[in-house]
DSSP file (Angstrom, degrees, kcal/mol; ACC not computed):
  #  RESIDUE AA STRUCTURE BP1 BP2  ACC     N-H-->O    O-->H-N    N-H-->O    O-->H-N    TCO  KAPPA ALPHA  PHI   PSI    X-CA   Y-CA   Z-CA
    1    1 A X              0   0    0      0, 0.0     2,-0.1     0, 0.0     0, 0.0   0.000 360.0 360.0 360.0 132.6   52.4  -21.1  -25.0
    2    2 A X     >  -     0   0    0      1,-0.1     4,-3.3     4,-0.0     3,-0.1  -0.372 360.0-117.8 -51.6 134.3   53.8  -17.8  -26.8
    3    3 A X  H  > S+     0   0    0      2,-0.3     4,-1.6     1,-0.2     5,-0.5   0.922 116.6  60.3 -46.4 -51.7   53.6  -17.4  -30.4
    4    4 A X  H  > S+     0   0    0      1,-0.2     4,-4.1     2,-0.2     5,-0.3   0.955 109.2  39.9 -23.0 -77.2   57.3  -17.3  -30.3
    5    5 A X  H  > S+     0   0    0      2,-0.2     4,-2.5     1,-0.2     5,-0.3   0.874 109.2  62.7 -69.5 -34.2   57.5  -20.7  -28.8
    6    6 A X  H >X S+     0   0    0     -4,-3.3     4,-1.9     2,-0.2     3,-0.9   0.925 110.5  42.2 -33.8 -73.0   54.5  -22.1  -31.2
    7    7 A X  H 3X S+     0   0    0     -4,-1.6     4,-5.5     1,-0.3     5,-0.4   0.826 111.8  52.2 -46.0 -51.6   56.7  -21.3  -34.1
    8    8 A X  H 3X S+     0   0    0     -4,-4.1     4,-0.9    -5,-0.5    -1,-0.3   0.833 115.5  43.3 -52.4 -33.7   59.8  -22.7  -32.6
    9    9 A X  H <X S+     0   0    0     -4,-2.5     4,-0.8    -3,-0.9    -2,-0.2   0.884 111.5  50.8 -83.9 -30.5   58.0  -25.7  -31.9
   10   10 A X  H  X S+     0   0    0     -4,-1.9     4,-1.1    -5,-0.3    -2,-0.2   0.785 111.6  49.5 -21.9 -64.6   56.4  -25.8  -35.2
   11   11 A X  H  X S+     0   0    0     -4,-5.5     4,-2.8     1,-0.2    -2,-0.2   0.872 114.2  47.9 -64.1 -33.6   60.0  -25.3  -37.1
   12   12 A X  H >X S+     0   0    0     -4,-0.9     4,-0.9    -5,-0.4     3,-0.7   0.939 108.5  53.0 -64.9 -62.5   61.4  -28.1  -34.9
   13   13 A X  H >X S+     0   0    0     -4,-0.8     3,-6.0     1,-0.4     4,-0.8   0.677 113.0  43.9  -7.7 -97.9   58.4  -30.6  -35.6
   14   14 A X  H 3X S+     0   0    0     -4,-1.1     4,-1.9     1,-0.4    -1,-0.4   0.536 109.5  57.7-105.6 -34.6   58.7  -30.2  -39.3
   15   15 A X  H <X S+     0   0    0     -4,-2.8     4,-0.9    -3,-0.7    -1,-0.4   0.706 107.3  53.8 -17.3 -39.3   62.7  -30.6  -39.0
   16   16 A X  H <X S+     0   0    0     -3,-6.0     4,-1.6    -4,-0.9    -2,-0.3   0.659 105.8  45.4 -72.2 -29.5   62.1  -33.6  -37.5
   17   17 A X  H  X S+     0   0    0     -4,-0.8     4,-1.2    -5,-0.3    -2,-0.2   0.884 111.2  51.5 -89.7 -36.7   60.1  -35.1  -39.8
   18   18 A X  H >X S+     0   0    0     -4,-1.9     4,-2.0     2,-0.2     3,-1.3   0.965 111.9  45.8 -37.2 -58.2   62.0  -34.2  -42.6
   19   19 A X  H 3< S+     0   0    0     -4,-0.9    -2,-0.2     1,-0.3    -3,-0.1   0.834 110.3  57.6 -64.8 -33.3   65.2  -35.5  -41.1
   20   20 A X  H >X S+     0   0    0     -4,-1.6     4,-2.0     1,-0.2     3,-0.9   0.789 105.4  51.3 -64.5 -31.6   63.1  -38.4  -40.3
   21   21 A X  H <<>S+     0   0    0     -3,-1.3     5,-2.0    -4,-1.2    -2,-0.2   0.760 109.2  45.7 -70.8 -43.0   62.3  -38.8  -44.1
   22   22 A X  T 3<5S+     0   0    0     -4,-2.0    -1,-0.3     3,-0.2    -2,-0.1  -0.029 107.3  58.0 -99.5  32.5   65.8  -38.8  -45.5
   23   23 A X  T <45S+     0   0    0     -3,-0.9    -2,-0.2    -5,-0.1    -3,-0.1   0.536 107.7  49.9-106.7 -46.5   66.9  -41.3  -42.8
   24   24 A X  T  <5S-     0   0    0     -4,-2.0    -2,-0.1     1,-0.1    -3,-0.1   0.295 136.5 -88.5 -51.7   5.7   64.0  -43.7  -44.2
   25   25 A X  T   5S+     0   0    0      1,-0.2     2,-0.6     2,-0.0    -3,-0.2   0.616  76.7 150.2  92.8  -3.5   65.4  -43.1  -47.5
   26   26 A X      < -     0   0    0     -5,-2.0    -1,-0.2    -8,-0.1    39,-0.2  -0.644  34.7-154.5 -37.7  96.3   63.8  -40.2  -48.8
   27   27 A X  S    S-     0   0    0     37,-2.0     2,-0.2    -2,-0.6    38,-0.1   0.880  85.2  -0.4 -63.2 -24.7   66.5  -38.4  -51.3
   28   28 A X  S    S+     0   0    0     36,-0.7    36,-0.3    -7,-0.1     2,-0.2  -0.492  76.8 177.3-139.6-153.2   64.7  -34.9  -50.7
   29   29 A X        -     0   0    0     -2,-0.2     2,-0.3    34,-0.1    34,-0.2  -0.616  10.1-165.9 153.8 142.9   61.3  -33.9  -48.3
   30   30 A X  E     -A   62   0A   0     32,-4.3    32,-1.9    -2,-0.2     2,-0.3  -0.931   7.9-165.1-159.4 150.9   59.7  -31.1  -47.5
   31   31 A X  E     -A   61   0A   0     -2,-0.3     2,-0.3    30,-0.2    30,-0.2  -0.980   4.3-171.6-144.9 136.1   57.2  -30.7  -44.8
   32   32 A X  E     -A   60   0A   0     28,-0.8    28,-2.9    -2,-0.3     2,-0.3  -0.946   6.6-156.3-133.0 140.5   54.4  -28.1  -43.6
   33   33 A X  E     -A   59   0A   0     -2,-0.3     2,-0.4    26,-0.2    26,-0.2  -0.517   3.0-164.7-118.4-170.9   52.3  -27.4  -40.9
   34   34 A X  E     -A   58   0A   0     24,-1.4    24,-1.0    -2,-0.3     2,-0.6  -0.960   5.5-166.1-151.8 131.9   48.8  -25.5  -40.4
   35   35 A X  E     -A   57   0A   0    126,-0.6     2,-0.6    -2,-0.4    22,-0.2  -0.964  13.9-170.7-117.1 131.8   46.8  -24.2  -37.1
   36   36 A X  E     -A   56   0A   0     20,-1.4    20,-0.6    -2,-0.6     2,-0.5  -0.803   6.5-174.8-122.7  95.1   43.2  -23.2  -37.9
   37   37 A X  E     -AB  55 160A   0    123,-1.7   123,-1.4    -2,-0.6     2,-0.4  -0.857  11.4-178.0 -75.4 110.1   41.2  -21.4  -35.1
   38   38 A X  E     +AB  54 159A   0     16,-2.3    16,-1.7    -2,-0.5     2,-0.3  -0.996  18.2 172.7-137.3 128.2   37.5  -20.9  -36.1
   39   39 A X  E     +AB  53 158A   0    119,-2.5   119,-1.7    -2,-0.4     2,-0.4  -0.999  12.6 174.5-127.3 141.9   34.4  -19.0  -34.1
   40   40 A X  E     -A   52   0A   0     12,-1.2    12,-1.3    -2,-0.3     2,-0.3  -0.975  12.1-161.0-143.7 141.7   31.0  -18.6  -36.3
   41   41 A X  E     -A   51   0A   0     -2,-0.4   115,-2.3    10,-0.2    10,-0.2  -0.920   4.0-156.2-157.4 117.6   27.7  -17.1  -34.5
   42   42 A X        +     0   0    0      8,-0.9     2,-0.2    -2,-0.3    94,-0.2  -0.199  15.2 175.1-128.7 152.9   24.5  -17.8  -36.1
   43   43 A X        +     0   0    0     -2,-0.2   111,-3.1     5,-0.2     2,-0.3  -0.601   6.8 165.2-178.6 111.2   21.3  -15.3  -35.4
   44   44 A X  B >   +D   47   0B   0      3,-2.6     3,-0.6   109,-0.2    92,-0.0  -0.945  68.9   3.2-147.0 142.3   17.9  -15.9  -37.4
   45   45 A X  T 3  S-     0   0    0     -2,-0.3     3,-0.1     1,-0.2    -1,-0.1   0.701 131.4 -61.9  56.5  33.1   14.6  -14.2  -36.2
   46   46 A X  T 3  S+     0   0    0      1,-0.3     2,-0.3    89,-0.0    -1,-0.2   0.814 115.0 115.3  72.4  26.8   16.2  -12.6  -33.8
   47   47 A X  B <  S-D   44   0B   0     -3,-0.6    -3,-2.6     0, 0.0     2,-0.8  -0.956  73.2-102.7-135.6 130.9   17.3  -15.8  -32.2
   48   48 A X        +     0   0    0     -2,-0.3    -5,-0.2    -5,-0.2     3,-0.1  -0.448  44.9 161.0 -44.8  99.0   20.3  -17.6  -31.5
   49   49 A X        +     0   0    0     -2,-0.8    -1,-0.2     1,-0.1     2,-0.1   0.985  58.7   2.5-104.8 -49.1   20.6  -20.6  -34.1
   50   50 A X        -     0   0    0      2,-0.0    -8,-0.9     0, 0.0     2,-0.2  -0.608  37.9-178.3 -89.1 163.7   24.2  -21.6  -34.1
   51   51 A X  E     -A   41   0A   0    -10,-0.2     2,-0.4    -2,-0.1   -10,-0.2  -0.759  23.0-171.6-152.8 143.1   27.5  -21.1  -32.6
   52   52 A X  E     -A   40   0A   0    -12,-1.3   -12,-1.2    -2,-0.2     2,-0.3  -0.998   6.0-165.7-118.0 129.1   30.9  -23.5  -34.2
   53   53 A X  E     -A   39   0A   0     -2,-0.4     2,-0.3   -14,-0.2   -14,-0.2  -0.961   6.3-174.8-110.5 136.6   34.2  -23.7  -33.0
   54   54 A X  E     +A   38   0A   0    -16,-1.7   -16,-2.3    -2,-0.3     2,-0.3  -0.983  10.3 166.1-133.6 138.4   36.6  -25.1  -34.9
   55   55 A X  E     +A   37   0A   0     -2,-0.3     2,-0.3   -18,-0.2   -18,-0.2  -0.998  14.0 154.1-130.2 152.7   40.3  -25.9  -34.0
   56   56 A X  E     -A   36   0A   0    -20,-0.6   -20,-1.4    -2,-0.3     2,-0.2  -0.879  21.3-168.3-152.9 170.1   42.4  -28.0  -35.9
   57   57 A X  E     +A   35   0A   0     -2,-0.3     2,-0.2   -22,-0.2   -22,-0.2  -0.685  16.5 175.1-165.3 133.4   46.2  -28.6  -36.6
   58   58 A X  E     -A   34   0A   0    -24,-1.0   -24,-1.4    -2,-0.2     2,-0.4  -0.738  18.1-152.5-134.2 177.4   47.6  -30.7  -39.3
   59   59 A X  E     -AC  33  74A   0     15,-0.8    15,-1.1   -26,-0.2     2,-0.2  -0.977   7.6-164.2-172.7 111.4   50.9  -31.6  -40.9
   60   60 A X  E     -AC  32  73A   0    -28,-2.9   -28,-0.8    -2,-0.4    13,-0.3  -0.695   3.7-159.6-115.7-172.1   51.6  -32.8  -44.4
   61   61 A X  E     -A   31   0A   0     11,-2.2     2,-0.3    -2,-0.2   -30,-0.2  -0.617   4.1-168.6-174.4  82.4   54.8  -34.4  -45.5
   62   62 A X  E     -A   30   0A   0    -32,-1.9   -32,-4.3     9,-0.2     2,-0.2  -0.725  18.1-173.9 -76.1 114.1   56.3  -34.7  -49.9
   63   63 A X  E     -E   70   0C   0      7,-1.1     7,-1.2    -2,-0.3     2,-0.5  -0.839  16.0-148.3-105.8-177.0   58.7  -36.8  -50.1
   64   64 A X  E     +E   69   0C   0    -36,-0.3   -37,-2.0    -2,-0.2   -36,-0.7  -0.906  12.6 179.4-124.9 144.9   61.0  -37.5  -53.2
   65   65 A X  E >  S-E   68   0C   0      3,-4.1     3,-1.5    -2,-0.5     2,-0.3  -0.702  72.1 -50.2-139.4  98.4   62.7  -41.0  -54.1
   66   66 A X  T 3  S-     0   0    0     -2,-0.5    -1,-0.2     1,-0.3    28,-0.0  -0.482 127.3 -17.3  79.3-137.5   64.6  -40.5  -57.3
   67   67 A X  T 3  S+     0   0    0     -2,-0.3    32,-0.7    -3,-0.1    35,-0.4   0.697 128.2  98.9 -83.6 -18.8   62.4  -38.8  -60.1
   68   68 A X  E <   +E   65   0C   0     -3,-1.5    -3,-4.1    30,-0.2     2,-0.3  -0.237  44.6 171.6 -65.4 147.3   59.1  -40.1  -57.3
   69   69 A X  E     -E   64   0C   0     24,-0.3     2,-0.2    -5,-0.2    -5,-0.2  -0.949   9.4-173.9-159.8 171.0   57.4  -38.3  -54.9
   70   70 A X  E     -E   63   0C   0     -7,-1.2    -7,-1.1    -2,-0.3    23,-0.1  -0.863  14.0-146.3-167.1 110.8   54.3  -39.0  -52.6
   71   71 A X        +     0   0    0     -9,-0.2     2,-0.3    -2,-0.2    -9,-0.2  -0.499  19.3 173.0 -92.3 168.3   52.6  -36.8  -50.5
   72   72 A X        -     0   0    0     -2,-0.1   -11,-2.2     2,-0.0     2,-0.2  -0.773   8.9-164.2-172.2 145.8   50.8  -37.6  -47.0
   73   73 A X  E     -C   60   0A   0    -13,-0.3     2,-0.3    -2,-0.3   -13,-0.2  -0.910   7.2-177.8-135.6-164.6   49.2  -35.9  -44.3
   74   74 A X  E     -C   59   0A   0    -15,-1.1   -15,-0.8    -2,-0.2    -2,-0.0  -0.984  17.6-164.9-164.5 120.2   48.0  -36.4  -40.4
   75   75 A X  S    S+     0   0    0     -2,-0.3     2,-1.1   -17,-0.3    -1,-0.1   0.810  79.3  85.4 -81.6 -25.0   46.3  -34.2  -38.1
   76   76 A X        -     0   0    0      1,-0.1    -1,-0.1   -17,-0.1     5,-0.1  -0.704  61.2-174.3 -73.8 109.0   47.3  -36.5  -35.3
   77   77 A X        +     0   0    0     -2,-1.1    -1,-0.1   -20,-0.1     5,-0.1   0.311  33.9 133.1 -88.8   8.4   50.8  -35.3  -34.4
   78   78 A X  S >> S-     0   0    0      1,-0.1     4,-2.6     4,-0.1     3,-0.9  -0.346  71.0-110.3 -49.3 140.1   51.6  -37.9  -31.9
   79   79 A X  H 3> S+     0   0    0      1,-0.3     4,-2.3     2,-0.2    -1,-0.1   0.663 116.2  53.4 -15.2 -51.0   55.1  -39.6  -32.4
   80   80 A X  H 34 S+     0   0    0      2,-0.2     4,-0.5     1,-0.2    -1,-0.3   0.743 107.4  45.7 -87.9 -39.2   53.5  -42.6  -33.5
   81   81 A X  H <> S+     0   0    0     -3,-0.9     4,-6.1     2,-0.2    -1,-0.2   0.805 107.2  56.9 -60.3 -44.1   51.6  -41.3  -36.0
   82   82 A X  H >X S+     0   0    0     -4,-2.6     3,-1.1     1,-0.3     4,-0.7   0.954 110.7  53.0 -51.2 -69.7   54.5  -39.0  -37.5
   83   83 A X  H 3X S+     0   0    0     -4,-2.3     4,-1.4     1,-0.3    -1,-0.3   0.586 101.1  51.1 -23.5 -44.2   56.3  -42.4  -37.8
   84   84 A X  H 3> S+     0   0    0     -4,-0.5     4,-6.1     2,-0.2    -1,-0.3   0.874 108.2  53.2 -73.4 -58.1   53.9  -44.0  -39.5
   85   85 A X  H <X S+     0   0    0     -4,-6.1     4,-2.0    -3,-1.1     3,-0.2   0.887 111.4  60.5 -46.7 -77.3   53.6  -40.8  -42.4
   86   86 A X  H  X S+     0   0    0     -4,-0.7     4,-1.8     1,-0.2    -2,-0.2   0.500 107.3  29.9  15.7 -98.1   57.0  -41.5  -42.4
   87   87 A X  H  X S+     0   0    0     -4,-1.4     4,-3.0     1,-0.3    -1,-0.2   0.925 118.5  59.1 -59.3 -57.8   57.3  -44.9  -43.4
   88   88 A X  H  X S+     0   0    0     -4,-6.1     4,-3.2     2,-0.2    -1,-0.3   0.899 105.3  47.6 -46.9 -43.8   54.0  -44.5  -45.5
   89   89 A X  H  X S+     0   0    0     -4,-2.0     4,-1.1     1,-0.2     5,-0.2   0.977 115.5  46.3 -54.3 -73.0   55.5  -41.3  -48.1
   90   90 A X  H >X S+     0   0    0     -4,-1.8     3,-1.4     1,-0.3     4,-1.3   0.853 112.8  43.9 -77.4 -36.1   58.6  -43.1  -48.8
   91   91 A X  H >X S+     0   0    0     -4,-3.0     4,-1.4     1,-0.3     3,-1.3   0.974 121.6  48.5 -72.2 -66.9   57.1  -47.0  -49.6
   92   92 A X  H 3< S+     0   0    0     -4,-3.2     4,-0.3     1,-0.3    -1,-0.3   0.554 112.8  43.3 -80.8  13.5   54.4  -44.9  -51.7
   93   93 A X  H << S+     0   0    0     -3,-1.4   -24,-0.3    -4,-1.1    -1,-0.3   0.843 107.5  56.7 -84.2 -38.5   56.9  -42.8  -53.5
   94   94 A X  H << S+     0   0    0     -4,-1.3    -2,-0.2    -3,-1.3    -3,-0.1   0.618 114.4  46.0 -61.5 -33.9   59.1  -45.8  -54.1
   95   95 A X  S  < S+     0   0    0     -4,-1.4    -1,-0.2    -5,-0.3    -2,-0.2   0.758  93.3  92.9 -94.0 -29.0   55.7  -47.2  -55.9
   96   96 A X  S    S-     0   0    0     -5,-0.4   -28,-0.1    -4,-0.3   -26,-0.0  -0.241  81.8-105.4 -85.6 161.7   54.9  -44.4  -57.7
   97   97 A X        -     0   0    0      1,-0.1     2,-0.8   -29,-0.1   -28,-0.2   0.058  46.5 -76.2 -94.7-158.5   55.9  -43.8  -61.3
   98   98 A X        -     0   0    0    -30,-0.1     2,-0.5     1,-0.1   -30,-0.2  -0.611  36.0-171.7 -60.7  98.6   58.9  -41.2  -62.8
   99   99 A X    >   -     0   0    0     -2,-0.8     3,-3.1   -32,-0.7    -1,-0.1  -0.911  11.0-165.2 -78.3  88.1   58.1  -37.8  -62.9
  100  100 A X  T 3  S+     0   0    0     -2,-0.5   -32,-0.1     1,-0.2    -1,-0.1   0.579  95.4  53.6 -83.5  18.7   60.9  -36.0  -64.8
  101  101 A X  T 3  S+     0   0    0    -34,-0.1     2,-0.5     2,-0.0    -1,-0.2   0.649  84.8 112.1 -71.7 -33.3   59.4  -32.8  -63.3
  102  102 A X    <   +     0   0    0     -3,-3.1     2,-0.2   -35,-0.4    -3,-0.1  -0.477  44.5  86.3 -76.2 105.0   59.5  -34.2  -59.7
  103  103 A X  S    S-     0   0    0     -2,-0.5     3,-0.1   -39,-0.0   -36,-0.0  -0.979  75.8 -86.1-171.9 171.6   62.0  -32.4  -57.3
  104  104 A X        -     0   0    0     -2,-0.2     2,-0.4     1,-0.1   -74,-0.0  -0.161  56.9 -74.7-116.5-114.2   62.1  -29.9  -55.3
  105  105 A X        -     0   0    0      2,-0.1     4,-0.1     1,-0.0     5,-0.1  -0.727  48.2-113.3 -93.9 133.0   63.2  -25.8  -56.5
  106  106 A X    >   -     0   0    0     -2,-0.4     3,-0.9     1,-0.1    -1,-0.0  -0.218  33.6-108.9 -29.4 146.4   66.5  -25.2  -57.0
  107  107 A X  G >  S+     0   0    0      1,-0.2     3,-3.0     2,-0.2    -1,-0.1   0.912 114.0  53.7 -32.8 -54.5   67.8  -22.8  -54.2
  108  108 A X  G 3  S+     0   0    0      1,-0.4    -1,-0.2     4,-0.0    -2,-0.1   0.144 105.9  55.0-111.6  21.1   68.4  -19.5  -56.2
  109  109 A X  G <  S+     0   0    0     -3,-0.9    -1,-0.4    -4,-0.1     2,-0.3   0.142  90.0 104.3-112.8   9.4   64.7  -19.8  -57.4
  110  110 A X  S <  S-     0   0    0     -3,-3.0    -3,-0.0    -5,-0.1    -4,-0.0  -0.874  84.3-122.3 -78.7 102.3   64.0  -19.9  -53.5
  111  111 A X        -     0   0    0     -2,-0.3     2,-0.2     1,-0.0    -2,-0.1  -0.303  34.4-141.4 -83.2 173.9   62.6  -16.5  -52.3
  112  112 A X        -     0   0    0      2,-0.1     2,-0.2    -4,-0.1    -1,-0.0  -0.843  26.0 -97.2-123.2 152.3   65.4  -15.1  -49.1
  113  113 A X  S    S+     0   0    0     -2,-0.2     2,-0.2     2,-0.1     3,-0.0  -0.767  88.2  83.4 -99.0 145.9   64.5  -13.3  -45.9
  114  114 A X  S    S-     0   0    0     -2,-0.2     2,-0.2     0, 0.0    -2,-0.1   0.215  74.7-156.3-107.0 144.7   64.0  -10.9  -44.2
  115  115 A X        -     0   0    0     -2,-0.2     2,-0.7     1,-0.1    -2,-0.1  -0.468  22.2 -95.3 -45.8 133.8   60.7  -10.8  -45.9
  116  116 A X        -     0   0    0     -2,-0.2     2,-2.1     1,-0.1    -1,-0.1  -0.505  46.6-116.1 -60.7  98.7   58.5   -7.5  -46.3
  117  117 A X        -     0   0    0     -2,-0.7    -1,-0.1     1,-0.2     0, 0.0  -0.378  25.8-170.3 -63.8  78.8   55.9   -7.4  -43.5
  118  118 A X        -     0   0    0     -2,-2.1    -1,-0.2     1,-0.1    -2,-0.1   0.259  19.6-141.9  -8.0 -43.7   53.0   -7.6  -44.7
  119  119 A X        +     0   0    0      1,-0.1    -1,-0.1     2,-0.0    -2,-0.1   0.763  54.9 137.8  74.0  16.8   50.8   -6.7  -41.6
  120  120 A X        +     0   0    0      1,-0.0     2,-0.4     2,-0.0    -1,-0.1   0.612  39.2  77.0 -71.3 -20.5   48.3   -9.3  -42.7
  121  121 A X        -     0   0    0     39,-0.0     2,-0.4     2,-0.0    39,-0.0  -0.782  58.1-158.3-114.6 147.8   47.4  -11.0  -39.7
  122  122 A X        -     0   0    0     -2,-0.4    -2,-0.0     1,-0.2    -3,-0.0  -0.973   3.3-164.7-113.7 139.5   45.0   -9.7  -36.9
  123  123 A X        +     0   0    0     -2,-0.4    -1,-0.2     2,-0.1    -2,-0.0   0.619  53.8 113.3-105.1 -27.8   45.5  -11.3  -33.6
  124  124 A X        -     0   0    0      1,-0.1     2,-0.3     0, 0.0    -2,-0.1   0.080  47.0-164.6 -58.3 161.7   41.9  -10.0  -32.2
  125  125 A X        -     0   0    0     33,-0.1     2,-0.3    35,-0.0    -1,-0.1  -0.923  14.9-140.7-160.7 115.2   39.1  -12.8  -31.4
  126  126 A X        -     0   0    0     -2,-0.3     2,-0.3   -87,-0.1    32,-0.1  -0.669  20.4-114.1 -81.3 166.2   36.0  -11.6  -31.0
  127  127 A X    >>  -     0   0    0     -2,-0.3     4,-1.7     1,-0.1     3,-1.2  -0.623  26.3-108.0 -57.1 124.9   34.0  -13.3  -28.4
  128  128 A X  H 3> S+     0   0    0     -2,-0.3     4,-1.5     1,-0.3     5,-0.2   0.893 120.1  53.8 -38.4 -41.6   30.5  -15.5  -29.2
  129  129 A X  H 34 S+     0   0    0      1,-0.2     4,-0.5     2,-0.2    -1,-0.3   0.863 106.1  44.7 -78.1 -27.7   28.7  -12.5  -27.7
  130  130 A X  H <> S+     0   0    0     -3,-1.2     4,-2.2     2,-0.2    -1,-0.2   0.762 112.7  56.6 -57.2 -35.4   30.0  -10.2  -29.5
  131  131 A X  H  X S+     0   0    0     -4,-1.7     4,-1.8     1,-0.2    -2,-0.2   0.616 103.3  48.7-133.3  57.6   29.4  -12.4  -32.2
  132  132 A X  H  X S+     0   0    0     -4,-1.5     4,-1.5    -5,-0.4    -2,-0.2   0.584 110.7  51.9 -91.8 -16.4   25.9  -12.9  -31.9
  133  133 A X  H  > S+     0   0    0     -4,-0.5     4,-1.7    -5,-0.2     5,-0.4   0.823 106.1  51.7 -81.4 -49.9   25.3   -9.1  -31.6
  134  134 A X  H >X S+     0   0    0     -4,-2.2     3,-2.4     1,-0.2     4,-1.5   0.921 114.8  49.2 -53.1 -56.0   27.2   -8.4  -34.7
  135  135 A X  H >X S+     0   0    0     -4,-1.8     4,-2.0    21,-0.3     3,-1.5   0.897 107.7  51.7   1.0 -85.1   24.6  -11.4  -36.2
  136  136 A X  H 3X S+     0   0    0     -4,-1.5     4,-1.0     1,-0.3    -1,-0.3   0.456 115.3  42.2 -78.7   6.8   21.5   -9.9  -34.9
  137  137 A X  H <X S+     0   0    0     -3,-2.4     4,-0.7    -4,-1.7    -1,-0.3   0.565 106.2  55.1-125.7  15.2   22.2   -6.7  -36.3
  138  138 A X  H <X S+     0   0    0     -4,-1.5     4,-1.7    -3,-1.5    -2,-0.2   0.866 117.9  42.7 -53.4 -60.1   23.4   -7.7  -39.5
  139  139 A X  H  X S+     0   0    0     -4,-2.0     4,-1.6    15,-0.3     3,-0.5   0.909 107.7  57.8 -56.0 -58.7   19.9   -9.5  -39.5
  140  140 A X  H  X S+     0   0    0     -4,-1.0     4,-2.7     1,-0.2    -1,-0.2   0.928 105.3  54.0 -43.0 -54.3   18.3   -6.6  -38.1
  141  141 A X  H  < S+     0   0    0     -4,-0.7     4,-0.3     1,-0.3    -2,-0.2   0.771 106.7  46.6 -60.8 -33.5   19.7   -4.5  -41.3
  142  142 A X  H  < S+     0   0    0     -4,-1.7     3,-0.5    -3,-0.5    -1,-0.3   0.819 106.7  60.0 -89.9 -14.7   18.4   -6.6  -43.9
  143  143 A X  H  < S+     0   0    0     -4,-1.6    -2,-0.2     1,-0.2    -3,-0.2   0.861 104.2  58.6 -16.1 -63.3   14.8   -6.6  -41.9
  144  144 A X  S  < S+     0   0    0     -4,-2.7    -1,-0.2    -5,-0.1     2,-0.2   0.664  77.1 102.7 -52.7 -34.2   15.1   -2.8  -42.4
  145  145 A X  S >  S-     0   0    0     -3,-0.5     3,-0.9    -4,-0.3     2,-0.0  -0.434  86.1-105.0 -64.1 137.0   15.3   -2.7  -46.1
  146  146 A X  T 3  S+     0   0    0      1,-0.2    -1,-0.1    -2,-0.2     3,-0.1  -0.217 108.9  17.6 -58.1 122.3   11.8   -1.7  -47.8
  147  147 A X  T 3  S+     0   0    0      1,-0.2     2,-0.9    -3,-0.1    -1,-0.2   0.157  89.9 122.1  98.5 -39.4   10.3   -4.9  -49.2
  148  148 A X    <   +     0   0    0     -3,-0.9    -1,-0.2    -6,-0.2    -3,-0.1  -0.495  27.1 162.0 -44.4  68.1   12.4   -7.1  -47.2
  149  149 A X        +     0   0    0     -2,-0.9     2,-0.2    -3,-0.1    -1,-0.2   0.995  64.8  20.3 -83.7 -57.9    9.7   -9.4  -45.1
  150  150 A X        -     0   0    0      1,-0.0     2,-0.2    -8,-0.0     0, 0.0  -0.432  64.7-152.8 -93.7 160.4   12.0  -12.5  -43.9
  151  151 A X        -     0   0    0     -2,-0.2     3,-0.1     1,-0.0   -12,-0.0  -0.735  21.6-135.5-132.9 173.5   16.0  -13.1  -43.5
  152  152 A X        -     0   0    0      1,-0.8     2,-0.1    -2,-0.2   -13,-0.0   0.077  69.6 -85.9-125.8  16.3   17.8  -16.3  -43.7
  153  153 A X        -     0   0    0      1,-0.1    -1,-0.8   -14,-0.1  -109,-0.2  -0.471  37.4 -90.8 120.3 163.4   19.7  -15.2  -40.6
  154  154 A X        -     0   0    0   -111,-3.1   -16,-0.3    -2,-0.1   -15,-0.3  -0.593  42.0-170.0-116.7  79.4   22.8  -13.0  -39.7
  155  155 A X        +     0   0    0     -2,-0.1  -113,-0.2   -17,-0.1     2,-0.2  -0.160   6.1 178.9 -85.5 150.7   26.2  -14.9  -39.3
  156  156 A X        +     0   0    0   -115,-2.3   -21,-0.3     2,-0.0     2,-0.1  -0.552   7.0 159.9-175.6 151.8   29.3  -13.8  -38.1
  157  157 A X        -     0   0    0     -2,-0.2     2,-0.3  -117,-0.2  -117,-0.2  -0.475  27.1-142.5-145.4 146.2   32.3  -15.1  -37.7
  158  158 A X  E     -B   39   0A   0   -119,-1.7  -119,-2.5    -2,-0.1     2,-0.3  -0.974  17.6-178.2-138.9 178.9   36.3  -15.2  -37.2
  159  159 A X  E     -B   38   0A   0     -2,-0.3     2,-0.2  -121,-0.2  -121,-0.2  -0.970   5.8-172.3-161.7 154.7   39.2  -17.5  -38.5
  160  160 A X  E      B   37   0A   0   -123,-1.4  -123,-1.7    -2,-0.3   -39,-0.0  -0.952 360.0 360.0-152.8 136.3   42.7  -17.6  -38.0
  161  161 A X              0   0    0   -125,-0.2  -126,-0.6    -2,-0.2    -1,-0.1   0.260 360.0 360.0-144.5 360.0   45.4  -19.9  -39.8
């Protein structure tokens, strides 16, 4: 799937679950989601000791009921599950007590696009062999230092969210 279409499918998701939230009786909602990509490469004594992957994606879900609010979230995005947050936010907002704080920001305290591009994310993924070299000479480098007899290893790693 295209980044394009992630996002579009993303915005829809969390449209839906909103919409789904003020049909249950929600007065307000707001809802966010997260993709987490993780590769981690391990090297000690010049040896391979680890490698992690992690991938994850999760979905949380504030609603408001009056001056009340409740938060939830679900990494399982199945239908069944969304339902379920659903139901769950608004009964424990409904429970919870008055917050004359609780809402959410006015619009014109809202920042407006288009937004400044920032140029913060890098799309690159290194490969486990790549990093397991970058490791062993990370490891290798503190080896080198005068005085230096043992390492606790050389990690490295990438992440994306």
């Amino acid at each position: 799937m295209t980044e394009a279409r992630d996002a579009s499918a993303s915005a829809d998701l969390l449209h839906d679950i909103v919409q789904a939230a003020l049909k249950a009786g929600a007065d307000a909602a707001e809802a966010v989601s997260a993709d987490r990509s993780a590769l981690s490469v391990g090297v000690r004594n010049g040896r391979l000791e680890d490698v992690e992957r992690e991938e994850s994606r999760d979905l949380g879900l504030r609603v408001f009921v009056g001056q009340r609010q409740a938060s939830v979230s679900a990494s399982d995005l199945s239908p069944a599950t969304r339902t379920r947050l659903v139901e769950r936010a608004v009964a424990m907002a409904r429970l919870a007590p008055e917050d004359p704080h609780a809402g959410l920001a006015p619009q014109d305290r809202l920042a407006q696009a288009p937004f400044a591009e920032l140029d913060l994310f890098d799309p690159s993924e290194r490969s486990a062999e790549a990093l397991e070299q970058a490791a062993a000479e990370a490891e290798a480098a503190a080896l080198a230092v005068k005085g230096v007899a043992r390492s606790e290893g050389g990690h490295a790693s990438w992440s994306s969210s």
